[in-house]
C-alpha positions in Angstrom: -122.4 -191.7 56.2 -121.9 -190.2 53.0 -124.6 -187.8 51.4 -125.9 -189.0 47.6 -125.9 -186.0 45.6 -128.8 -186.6 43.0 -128.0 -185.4 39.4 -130.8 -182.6 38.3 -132.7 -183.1 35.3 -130.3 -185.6 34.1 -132.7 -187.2 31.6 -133.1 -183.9 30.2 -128.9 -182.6 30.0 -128.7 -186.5 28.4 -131.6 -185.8 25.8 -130.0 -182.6 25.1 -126.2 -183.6 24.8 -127.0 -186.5 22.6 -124.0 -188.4 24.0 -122.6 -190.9 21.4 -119.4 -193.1 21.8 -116.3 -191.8 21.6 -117.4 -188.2 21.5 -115.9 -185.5 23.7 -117.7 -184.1 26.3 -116.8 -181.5 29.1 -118.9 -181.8 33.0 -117.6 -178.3 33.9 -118.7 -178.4 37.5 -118.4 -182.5 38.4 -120.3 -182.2 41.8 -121.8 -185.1 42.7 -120.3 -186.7 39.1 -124.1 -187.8 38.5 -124.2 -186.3 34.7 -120.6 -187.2 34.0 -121.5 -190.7 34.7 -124.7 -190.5 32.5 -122.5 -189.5 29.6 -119.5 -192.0 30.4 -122.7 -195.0 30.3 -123.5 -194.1 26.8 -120.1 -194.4 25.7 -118.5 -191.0 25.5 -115.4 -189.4 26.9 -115.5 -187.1 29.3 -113.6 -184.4 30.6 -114.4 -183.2 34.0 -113.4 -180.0 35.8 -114.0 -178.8 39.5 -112.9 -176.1 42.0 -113.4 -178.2 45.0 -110.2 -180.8 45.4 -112.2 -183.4 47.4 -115.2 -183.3 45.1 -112.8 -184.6 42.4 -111.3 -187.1 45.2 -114.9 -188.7 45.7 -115.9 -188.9 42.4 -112.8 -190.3 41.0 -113.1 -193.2 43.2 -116.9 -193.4 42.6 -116.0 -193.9 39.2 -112.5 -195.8 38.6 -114.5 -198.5 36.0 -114.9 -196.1 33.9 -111.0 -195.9 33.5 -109.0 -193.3 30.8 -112.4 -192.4 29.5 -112.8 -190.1 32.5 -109.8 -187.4 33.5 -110.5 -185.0 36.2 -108.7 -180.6 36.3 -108.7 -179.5 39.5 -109.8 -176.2 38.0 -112.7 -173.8 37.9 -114.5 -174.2 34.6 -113.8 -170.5 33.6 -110.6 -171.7 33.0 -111.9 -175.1 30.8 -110.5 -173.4 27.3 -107.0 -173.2 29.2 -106.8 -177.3 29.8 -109.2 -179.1 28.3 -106.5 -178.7 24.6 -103.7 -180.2 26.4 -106.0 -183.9 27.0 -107.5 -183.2 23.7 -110.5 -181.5 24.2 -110.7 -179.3 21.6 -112.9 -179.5 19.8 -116.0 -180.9 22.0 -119.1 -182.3 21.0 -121.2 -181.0 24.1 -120.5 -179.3 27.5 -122.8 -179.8 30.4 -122.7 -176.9 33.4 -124.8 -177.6 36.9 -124.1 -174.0 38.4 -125.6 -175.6 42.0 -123.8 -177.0 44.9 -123.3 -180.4 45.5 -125.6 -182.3 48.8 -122.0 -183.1 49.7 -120.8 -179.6 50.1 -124.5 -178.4 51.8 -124.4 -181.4 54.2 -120.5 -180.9 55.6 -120.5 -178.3 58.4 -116.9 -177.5 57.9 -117.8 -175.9 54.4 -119.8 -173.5 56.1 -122.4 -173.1 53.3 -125.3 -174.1 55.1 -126.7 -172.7 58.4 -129.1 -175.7 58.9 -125.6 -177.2 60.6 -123.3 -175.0 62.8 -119.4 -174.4 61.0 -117.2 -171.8 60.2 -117.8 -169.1 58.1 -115.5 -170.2 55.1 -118.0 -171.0 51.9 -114.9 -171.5 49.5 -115.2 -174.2 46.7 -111.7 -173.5 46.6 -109.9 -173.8 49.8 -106.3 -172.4 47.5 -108.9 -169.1 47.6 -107.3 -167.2 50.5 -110.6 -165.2 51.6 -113.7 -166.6 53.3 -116.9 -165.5 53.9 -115.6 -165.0 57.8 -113.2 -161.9 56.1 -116.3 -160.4 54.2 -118.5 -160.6 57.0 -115.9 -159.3 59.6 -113.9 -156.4 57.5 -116.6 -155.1 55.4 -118.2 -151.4 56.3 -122.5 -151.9 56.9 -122.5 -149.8 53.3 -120.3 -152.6 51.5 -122.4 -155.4 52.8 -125.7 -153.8 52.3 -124.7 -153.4 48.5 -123.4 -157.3 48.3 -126.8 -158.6 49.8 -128.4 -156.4 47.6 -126.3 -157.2 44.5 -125.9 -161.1 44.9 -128.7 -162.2 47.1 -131.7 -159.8 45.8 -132.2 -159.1 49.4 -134.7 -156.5 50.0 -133.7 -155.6 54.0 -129.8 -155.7 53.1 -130.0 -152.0 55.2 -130.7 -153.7 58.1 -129.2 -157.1 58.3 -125.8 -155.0 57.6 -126.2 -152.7 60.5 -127.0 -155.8 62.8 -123.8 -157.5 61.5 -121.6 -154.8 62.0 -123.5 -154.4 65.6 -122.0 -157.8 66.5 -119.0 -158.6 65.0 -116.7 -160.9 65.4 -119.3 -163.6 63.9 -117.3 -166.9 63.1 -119.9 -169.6 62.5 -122.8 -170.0 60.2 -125.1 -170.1 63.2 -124.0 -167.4 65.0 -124.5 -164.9 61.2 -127.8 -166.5 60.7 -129.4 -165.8 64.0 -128.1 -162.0 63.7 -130.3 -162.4 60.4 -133.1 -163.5 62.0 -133.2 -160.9 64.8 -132.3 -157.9 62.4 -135.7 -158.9 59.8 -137.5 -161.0 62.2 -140.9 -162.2 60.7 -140.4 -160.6 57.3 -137.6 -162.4 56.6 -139.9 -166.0 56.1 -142.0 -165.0 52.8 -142.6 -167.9 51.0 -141.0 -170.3 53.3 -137.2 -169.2 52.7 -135.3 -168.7 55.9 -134.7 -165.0 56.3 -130.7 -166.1 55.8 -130.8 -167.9 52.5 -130.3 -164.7 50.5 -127.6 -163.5 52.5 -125.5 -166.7 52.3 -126.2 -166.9 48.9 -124.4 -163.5 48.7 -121.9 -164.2 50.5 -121.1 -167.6 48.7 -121.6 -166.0 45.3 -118.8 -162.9 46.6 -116.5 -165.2 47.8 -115.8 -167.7 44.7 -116.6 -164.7 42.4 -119.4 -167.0 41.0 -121.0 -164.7 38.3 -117.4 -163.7 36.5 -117.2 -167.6 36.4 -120.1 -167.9 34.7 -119.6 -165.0 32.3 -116.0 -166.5 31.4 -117.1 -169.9 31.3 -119.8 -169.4 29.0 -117.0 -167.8 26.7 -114.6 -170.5 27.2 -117.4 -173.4 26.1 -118.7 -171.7 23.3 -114.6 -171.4 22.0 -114.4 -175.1 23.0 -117.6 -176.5 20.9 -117.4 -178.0 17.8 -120.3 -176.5 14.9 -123.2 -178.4 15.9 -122.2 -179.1 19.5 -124.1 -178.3 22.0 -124.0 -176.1 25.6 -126.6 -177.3 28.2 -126.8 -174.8 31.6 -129.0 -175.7 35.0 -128.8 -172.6 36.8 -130.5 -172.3 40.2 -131.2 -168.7 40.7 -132.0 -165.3 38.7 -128.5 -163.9 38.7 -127.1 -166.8 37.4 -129.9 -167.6 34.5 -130.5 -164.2 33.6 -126.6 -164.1 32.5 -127.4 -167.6 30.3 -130.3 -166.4 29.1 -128.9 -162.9 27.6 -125.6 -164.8 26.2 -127.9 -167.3 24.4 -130.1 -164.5 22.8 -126.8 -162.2 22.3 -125.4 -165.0 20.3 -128.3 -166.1 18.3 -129.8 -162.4 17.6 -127.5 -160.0 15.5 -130.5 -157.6 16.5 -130.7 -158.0 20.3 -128.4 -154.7 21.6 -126.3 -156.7 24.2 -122.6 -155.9 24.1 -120.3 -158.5 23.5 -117.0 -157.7 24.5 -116.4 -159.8 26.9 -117.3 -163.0 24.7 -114.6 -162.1 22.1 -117.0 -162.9 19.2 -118.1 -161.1 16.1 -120.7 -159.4 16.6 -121.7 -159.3 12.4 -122.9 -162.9 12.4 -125.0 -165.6 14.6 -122.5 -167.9 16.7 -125.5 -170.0 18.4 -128.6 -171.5 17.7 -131.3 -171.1 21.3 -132.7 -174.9 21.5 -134.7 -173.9 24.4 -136.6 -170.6 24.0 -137.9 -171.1 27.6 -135.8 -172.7 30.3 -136.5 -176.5 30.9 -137.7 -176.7 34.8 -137.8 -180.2 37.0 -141.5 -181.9 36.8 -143.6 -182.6 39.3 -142.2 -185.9 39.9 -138.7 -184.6 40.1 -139.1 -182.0 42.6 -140.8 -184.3 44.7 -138.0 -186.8 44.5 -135.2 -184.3 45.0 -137.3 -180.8 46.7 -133.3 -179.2 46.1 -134.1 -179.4 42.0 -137.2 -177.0 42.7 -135.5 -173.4 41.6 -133.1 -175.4 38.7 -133.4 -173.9 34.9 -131.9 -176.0 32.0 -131.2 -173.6 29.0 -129.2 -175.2 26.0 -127.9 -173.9 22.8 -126.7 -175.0 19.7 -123.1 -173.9 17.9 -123.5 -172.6 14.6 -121.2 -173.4 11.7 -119.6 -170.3 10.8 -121.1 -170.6 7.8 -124.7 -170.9 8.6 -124.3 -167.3 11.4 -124.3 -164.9 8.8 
């Protein structure tokens, strides 16, 4: 049976994008295709990029009605400014970025991102990537892994849950590394209701598909690829990933806030955005009830400036 993947805050992404016929648009992480097919309904083009071949399989089918005004990159969305010229996306009149994973790629045990089902230790959303979580977790000294817990998943007992990996190695399957988890942190692991292996994974995941460069080059890329007055809108699902949004956004749209800027290749003398959202927009209520996934999910969006307007 295949898994539904439910679009987060989809009302919200459509309010922000303003989607109009015609326009250009750029899903740079298709998942689920839920907020590509929200833009295609109001009429707009869409160009849609994701790391994960079979992602783009599903969704293409899922969508074939909507014809030419859908074209898929099997690409990571770092790389958007790259492609997206050659179908004629440049410029864009919004970009949309879901930095979660897709129900599809929690649900299937062979992905190996979830320990609620038994797989292999791979956690690639690029199976071209030639290193797995398996090689991190199997070839890494107890210091090296402490430091990637620490770094990636925040995780306060990285010490220990190192030592008790290295203990047991070889570990191959997702069940095997969490239950060495659980018996290195025991108890202390479960504050507010987390599994004491979801920071690790999310380490590990993070490490393996070099998430957070992502992030950092495809913010860059989609602020190249906007048109003035376009907009960027970002759901990001954990502090790592939204604290990196939320300093480009301010970078951008404060010539006073001290933040270098080299790696966005922009001037640093005038304003290149415009923060639409001060404070992150978070699912309501209703929404988290519906889909209890969308709980941790931040929406951030920001406007391009003329050039101009950023002096």
């Amino acid at each position: 049976m295949e898994i539904e993947h439910v679009p987060v805050l989809l009302d919200e992404v459509v309010e922000a994008l303003n989607p109009q016929p015609e326009h250009l648009y750029i899903d740079g992480t298709l998942g689920g295709g839920g907020h590509t097919e929200a833009l295609l309904e109001r009429g707009a083009r869409v160009l849609a990029f994701d790391w994960d071949l079979s992602t783009i399989e599903f969704v293409r089918e899922k969508l074939h009605n909507y014809g030419t005004r859908v074209q898929y990159v099997h690409e990571n969305y770092a790389e958007m400014s790259k492609h997206a010229p050659a179908f004629g996306f440049e410029p864009v009149d919004g970009i949309v970025l879901d930095l979660g994973l897709s129900s599809r790629q929690l649900e299937n045990p062979q992905r190996g991102f979830s320990f609620q089902h038994d797989g292999p230790l791979d956690m690639r959303f690029d199976t071209r990537n030639p290193h797995t979580a398996a090689d991190l977790v199997n070839t890494l000294t107890a210091e090296a892994l402490a430091d990637l817990f620490w770094r990636y998943g925040e995780e306060k007992q990285s010490r220990p849950i190192a030592r008790a990996i290295v203990a047991s190695r070889p570990l191959r399957t997702t069940r095997e590394l969490a239950a060495v988890i659980a018996g290195a942190v025991g108890r202390r692991g479960h504050k507010r209701g987390l599994h004491p292996a979801t920071r690790v994974f999310q380490a590990l995941r993070i490490a393996v598909n070099r998430e957070l460069e992502a992030v950092e080059k495809g913010l860059a890329a989609a602020i190249e690829l906007l048109k003035p007055g376009g907009r960027l809108a970002v759901i990001s699902f954990h502090s790592l990933e939204d604290r990196l949004v939320k300093e480009t956004f301010r970078t951008l749209s404060d010539p006073y806030y001290n933040v270098p800027r080299e790696i966005l290749h922009v001037d640093t003398s005038r304003r290149v955005l415009e923060r639409i959202t001060r404070k992150p927009i978070t699912p309501s209520a209703a929404e988290i009830a519906r889909n209890p996934r969308s709980r941790s999910a931040k929406l951030r969006v920001a406007e391009k400036l003329n050039p101009a307007d950023g002096a």
